[in-house]
C-alpha positions in Angstrom: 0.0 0.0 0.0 3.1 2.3 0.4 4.3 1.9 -2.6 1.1 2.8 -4.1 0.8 5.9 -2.4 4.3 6.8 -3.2 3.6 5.6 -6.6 0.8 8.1 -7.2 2.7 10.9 -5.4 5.3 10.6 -7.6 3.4 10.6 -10.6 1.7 13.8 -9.5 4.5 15.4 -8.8 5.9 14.9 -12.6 2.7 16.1 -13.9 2.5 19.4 -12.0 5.8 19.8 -12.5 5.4 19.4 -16.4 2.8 22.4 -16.2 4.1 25.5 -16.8 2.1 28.6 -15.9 1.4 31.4 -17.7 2.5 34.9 -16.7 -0.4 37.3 -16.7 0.7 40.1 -19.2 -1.0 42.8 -17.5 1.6 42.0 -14.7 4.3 42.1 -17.8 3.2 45.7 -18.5 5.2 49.1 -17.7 5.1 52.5 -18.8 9.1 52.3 -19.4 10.7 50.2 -22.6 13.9 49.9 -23.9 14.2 48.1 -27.9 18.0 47.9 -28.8 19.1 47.8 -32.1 22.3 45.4 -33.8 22.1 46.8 -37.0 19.9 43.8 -38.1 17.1 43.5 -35.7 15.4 45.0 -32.5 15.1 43.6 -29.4 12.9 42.9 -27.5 10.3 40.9 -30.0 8.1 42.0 -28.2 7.0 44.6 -25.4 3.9 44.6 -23.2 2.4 47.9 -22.4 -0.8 49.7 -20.2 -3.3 51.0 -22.8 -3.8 55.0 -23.2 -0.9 55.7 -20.9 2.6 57.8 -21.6 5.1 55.1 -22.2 9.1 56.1 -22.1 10.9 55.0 -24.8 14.6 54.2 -24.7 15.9 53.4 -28.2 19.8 51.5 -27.7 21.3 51.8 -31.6 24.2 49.5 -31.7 24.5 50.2 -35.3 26.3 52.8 -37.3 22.8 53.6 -39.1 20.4 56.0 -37.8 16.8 54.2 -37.2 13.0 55.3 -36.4 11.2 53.4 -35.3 7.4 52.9 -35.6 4.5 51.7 -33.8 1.8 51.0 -36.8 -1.8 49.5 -36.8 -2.9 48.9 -40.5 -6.4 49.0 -41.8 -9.3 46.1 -41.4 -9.6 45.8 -45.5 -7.8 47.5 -47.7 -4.0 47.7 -48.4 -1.9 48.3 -46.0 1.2 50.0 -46.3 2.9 49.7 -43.4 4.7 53.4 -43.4 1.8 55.4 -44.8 1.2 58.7 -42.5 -2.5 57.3 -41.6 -1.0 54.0 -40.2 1.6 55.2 -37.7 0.8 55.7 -34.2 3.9 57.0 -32.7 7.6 57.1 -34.1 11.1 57.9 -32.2 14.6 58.8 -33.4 17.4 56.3 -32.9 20.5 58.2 -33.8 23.8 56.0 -35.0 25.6 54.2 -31.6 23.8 55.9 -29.1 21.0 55.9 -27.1 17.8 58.2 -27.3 14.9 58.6 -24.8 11.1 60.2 -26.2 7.9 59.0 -25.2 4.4 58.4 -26.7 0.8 57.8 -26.1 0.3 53.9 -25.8 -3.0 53.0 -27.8 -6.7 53.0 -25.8 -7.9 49.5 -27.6 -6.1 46.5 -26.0 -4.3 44.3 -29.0 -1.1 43.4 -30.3 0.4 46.2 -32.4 3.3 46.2 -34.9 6.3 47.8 -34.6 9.3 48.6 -36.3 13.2 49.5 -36.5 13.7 51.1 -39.8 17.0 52.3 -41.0 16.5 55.9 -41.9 18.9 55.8 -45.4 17.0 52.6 -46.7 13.6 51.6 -45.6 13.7 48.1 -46.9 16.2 47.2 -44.0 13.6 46.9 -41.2 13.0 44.6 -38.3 9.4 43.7 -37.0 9.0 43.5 -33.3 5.7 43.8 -31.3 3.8 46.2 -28.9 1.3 44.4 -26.8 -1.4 47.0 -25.3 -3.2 45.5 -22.4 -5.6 46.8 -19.9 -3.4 47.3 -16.5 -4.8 46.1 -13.2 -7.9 47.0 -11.5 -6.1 49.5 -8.3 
């Protein structure tokens, strides 16, 4: 009979162990980000946000280009050009090998938003990361 108990103890202990939990990303969200650049992508993929707050924006160039970049939400139908005037959001200034600080309006609707590093000299080198808008934490 011991060995049955400790059987089934043990068995339960691989399986909760096996189950990862989630992270809540409202908990993930702050008002402060930093994206670096290499000169071939940015970093982090991905960045969580509150919705309609001020977010500070630290943009790390490692690169000897200067980059914007750009948080974009493209239309429903249509075409979407993913630098047209009427699609960006917000934009910041990442001059050559250093780092720059703006800020900008996160979004009011919850939802994953693109983003991107775009070297300012040639706009077909670009890297694709994401801004997640979430609603923060009842207080």
């Amino acid at each position: 009979m011991r060995n049955f108990i400790l059987t089934i103890l043990s068995i339960l202990f691989l399986f909760l162990s096996s189950c990862s939990l989630q992270e809540d990303p409202r908990s993930l969200a702050s008002k402060q980000i930093t994206i670096k650049y290499d000169g071939t992508q940015c970093t982090p993929h991905e960045s969580f946000v509150p919705q309609a707050q001020e977010i500070e924006i630290t943009l790390i160039n490692q690169s000897a280009f200067d980059i914007t970049w750009y948080l974009v939400f493209g239309p429903i139908d249509g075409k979407f050009e993913d630098l047209d005037p009427q699609t960006i959001l917000a934009s910041a200034k990442g001059n050559a090998g250093q780092a720059t600080t703006s800020t900008f309006t996160s979004p009011s609707l919850p939802a994953r938003y693109d983003s991107f590093c775009v070297r300012d000299q040639d706009s077909d080198k670009r890297s694709l990361t994401y801004l997640l808008v979430v609603q923060p934490y009842e207080e």
